[in-house]
C-alpha positions in Angstrom: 97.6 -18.9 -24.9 95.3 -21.2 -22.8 92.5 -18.6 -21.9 92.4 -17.5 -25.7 92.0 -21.3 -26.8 89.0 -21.4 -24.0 87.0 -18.2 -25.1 87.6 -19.8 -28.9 85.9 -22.8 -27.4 82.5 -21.4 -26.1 82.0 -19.1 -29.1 80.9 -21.3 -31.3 78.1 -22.8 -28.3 76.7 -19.2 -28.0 76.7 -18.1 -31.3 73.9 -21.2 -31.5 72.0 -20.6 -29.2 71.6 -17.3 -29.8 70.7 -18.1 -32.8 68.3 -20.7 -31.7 66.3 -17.8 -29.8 66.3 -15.8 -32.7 64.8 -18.0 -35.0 62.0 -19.5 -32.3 60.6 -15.6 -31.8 61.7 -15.7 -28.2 63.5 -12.4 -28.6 61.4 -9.8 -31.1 59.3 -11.9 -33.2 55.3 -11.3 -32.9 52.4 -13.4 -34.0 48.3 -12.9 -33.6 46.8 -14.1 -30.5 43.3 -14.7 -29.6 41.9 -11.8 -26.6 38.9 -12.5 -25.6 36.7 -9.0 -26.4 35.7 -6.0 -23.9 32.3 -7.4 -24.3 33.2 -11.0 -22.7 35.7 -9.0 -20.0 32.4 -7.0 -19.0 30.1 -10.0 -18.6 32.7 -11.7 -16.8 32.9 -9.0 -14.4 28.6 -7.5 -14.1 27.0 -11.0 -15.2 25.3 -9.5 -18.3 24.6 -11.9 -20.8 26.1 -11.5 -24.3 26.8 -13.6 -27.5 29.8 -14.7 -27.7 31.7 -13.1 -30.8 34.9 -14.4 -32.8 37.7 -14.1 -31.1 39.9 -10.9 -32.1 43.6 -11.5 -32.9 45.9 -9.0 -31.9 49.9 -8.9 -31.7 51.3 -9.6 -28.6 54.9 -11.0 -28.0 55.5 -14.7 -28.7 57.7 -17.5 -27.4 56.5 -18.4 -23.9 54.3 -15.3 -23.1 52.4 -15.4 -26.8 51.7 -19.2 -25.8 50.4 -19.0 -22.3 47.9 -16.2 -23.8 47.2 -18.0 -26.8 46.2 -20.9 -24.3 44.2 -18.9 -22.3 42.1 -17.3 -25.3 41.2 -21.0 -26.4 40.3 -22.0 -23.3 36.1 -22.5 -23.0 34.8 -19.8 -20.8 31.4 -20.5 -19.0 28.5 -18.5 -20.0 27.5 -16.1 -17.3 24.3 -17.2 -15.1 20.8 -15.3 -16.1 19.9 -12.5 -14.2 16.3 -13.3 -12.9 14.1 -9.9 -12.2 10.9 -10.6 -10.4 7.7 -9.0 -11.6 6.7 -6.1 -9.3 4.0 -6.8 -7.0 0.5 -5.4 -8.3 -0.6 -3.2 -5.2 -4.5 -2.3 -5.0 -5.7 0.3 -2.7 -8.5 -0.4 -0.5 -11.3 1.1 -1.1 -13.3 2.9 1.4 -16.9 2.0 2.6 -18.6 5.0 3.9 -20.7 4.0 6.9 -24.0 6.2 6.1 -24.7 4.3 2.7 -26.6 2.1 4.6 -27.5 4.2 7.9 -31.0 4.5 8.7 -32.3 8.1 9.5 -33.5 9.2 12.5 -34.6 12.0 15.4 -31.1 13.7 16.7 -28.5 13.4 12.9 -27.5 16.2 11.5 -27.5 16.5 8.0 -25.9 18.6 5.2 -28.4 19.1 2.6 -26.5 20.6 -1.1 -28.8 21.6 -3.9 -26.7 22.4 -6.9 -27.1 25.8 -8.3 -28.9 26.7 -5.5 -27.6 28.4 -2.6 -30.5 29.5 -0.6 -31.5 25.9 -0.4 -28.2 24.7 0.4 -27.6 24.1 4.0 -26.9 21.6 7.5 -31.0 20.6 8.8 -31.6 18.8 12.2 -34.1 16.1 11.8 -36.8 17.2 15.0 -38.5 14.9 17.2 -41.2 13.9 15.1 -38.5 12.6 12.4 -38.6 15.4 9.3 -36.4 18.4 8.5 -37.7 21.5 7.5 -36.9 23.3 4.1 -37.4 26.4 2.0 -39.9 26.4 -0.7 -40.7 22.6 0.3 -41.2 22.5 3.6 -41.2 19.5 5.7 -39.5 16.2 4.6 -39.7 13.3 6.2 -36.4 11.8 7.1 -36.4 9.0 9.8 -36.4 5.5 8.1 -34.2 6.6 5.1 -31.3 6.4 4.0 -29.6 9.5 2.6 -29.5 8.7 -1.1 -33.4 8.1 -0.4 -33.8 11.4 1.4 -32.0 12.9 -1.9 -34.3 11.8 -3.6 -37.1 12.8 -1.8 -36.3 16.6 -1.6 -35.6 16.4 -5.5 -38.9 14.8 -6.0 -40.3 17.5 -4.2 -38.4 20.1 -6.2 -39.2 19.1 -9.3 -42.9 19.5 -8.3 -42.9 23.4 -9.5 -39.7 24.8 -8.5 -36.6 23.6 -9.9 -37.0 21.7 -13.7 -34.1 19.4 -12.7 -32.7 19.5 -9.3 -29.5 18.0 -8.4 -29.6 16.9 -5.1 -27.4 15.3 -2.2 -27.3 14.6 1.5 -24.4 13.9 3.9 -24.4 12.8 7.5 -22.7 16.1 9.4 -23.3 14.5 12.8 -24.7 11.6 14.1 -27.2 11.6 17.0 -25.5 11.1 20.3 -25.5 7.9 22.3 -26.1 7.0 25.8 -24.6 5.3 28.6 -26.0 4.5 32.0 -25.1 2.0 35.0 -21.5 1.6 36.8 -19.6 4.1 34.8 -17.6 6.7 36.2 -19.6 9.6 34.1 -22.9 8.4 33.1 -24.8 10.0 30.7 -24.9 11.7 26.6 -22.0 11.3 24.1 -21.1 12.1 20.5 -21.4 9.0 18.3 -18.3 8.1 16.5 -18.9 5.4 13.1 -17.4 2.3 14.4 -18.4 2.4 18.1 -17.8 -0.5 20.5 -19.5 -1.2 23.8 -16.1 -1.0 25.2 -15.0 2.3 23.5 -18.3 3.8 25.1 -17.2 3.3 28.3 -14.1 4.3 28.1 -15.5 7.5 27.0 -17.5 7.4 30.0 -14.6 7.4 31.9 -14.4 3.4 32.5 -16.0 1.2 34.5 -16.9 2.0 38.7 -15.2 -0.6 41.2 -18.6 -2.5 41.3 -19.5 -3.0 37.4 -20.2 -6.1 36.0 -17.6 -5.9 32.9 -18.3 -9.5 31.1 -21.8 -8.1 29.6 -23.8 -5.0 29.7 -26.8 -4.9 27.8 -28.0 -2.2 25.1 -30.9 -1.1 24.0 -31.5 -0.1 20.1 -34.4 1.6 18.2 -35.6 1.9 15.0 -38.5 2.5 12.7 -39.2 -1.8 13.3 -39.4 -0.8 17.3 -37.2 -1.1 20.1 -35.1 -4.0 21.2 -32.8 -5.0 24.0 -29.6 -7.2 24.1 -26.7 -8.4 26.7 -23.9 -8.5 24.5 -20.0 -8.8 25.7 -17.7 -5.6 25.6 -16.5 -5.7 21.9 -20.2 -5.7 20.6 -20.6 -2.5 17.9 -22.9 -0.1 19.3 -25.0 2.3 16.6 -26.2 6.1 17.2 -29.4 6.6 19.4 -28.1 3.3 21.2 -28.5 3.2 25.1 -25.8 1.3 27.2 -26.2 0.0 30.8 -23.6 -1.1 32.8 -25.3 -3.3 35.7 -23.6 -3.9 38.9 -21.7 -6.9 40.3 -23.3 -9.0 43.1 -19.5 -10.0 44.5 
């Protein structure tokens, strides 16, 4: 009889709080619950920036579980930081100057000659010694002093005169006319210019300088249709076609 009157005495305990759990919602009862939306969940996660919409109620369990995600979903969430693109950098391309736009003519350049439309006039002239070059239909044009835009014009001038009603006409440097280097080298004598020629370049062309040069200064001589003139420059002076370099000798 005594463990019969002891199960009698904890059945009336359970039965309340079982019934206790029941009625709180611990066991099966739902309610809505704030989840924050997939938008928020991917800003969160990528930094996007979004509005913040109204939060979405959705069943979920209750009791304990429904209030710790209840809490959560109320909770203030800090607004992702901007994302801050810079501007792409504005690139502009250098433009090239061509050397001969200013290059004066002269005895020794090469020079490619196009008439437009006309092929038998179209072709590379040497100007001679005496400074000209030497055409069809037109004959000789002087060319030493100009520049080629101004020899352009020149042989257009000429061809409009009775040949051609309106010429088109330009001129190109082919080759310029060599250079000259004399003194304490190892191999004195004529090169090919290059645009953009140093005294120092020239010599190494040359070979380099001999075991007695003098390689702080040479001097160089330059002509043009003003006369001839002479200069003792250091190695990293710009030297021009036609030019003539002398490497003196050292005295020690």
């Amino acid at each position: 009889m005594a463990p019969v009157r002891v199960a009698r005495a904890f059945r009336l305990p359970i039965t309340a709080i079982m019934t206790a759990l029941a009625l709180s919602g611990c066991m099966h009862t739902t309610g809505p619950v704030a989840v924050a939306p997939q938008a928020d969940l991917d800003s969160m996660a990528y930094g996007q920036a979004y509005s913040t919409p109204p939060p979405v109620a959705v069943h979920s369990g209750g009791g304990a579980i429904g209030a710790l995600r209840t809490a959560f979903a109320a909770s203030p969430r800090m607004a992702p930081a901007p994302v801050v693109v810079a501007d792409p950098a504005a690139y502009v391309e250098a433009v090239p100057v061509r050397y001969d736009t200013s290059y004066h003519l002269d005895a020794g350049d090469k020079l490619r000659v196009v008439v437009y439309g006309q092929e038998g006039l179209t072709n590379t002239y040497a100007i001679d010694a005496g400074g000209s070059i030497t055409m069809p239909l037109i004959g000789s044009v002087p060319a030493r002093g100009r520049t080629t835009a101004g020899l352009a014009g020149e042989i257009a001038a000429k061809l409009r005169g009775g040949f051609i009603r309106d010429p088109s006409v330009a001129v190109e440097i082919e080759a310029y006319r060599p250079f000259f280097i004399l003194g304490e080298v190892a191999a004195p004598g004529q090169y090919p210019y290059v645009p953009n020629m140093t005294v120092e370049s020239a010599v190494a062309i040359a070979g380099g300088f001999s075991p007695r040069a003098r390689r702080d200064h040479v001097t160089v001589t330059h002509s043009d249709a003003t006369g001839t003139s002479r200069y003792v420059v250091p190695p990293g002076t710009p030297i021009g076609p036609g030019d003539t370099v002398l490497v003196g000798e050292r005295w020690f």
